[in-house]
C-alpha positions as CSV (number, residue, x, y, z in Angstrom):
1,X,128.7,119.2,19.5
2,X,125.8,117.5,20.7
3,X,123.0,116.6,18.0
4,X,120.5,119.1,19.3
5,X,122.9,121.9,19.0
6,X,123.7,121.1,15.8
7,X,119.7,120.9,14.6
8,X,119.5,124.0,16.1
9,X,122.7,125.7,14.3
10,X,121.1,123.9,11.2
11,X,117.5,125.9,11.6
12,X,119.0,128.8,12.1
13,X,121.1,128.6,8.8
14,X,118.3,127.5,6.8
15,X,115.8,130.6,8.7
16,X,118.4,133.0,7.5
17,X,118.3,131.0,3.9
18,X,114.9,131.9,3.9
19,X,115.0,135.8,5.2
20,X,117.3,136.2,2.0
21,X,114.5,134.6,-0.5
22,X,111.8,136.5,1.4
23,X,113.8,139.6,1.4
24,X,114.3,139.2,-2.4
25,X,110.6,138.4,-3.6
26,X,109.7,141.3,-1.2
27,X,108.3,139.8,1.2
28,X,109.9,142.5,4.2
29,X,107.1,141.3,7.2
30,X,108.3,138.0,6.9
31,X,112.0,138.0,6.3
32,X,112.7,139.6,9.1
33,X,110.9,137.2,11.4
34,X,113.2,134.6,9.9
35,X,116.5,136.8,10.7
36,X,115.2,136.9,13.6
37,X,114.3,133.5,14.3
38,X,118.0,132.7,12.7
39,X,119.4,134.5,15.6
40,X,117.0,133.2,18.1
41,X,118.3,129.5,17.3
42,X,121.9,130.4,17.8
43,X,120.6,131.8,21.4
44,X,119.4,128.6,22.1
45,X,122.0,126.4,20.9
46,X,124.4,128.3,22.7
47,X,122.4,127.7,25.5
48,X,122.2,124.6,25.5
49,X,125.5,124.1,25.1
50,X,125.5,125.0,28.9
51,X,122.5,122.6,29.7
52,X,119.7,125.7,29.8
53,X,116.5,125.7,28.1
54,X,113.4,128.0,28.2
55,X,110.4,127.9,26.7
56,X,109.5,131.7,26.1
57,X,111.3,133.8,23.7
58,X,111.3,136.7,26.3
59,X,113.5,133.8,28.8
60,X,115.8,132.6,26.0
61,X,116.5,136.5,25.3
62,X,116.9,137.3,29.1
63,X,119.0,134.4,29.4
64,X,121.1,135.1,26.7
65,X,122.1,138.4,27.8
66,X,123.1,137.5,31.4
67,X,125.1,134.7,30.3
68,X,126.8,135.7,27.3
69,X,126.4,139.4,26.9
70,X,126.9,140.8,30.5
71,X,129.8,137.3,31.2
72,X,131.6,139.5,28.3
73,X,131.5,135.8,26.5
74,X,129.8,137.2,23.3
75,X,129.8,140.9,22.8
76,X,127.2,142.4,24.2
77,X,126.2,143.8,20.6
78,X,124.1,140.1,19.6
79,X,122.1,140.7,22.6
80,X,121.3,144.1,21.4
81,X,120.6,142.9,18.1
82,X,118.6,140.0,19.1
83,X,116.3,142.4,20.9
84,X,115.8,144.4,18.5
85,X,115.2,141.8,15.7
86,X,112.7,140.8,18.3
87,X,111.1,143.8,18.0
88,X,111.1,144.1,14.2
89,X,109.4,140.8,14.1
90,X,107.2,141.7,16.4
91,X,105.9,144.8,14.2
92,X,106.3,142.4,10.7
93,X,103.7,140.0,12.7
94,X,101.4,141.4,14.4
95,X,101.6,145.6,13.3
96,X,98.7,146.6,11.4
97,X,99.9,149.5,9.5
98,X,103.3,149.9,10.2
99,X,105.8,148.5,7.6
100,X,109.4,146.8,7.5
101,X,111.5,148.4,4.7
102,X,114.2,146.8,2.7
103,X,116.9,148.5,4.7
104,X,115.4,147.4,7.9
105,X,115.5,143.6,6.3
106,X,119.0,143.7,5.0
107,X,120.4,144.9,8.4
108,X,118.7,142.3,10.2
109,X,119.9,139.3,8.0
110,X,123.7,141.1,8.4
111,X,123.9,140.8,11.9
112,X,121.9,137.2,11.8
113,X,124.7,135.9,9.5
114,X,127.6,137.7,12.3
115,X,125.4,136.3,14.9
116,X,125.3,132.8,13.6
117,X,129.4,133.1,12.6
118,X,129.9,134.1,16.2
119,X,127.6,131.5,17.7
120,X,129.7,128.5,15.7
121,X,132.9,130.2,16.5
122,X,132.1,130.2,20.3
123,X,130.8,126.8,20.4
124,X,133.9,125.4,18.5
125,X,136.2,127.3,21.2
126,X,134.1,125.9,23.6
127,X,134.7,122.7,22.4
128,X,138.3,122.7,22.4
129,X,138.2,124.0,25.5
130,X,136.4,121.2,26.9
131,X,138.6,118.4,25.1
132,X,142.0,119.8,26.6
């Protein structure tokens, strides 16, 4: 794994780190823009694992989902969920009175932490793969 990968697999461990610590001084806004960004690293990592790069979070997401959602390579479900997180951290930063419960938070982080397993798991395959 190359070392950007790994600084990116990294970020996202310590964003979802720091969603828990939000989450538990109750702090919902920005905990769930760190899930999200947690997720959003994996994305890229995996990404550039095939030598893409974007630089809007609207390309890395549209990316993600024809490459590894709709390939079948990751279940579609991350893309889903990366959307969605998206959208959550959308409303945490920038809606005005319109809240992000607890429940909301601790979903999120769930699926960041299966997102990041899944990520790791794939690049290892991938890995192999490429050594055989």
């Amino acid at each position: 794994m190359n070392k950007d990968i790994a600084s990116l697999l990294e970020k996202a461990e310590r964003s979802l780190s720091a969603a828990r610590s939000l989450l538990d001084e109750g702090h919902h806004d920005f905990a769930v823009s760190r899930a999200y960004y947690a997720m959003f690293y994996v994305a890229e990592a995996l990404l550039a694992s095939l030598g893409e790069a974007y630089s809007s979070h609207g390309a890395v997401i549209g990316a993600f989902g024809r490459i590894f959602a709709k390939s079948g390579k990751l279940d579609p479900k991350f893309h889903r969920w990366l959307i969605d997180a998206q959208d959550l951290r959308n409303v945490g930063d920038y809606g005005v009175g319109r809240t992000i419960t607890a429940e909301q938070v601790k979903e999120v982080i769930t699926q960041a932490q299966e997102f990041i397993a899944a990520g790791r798991a794939y690049l290892i395959s991938n890995r192999r793969a490429e050594d055989e």
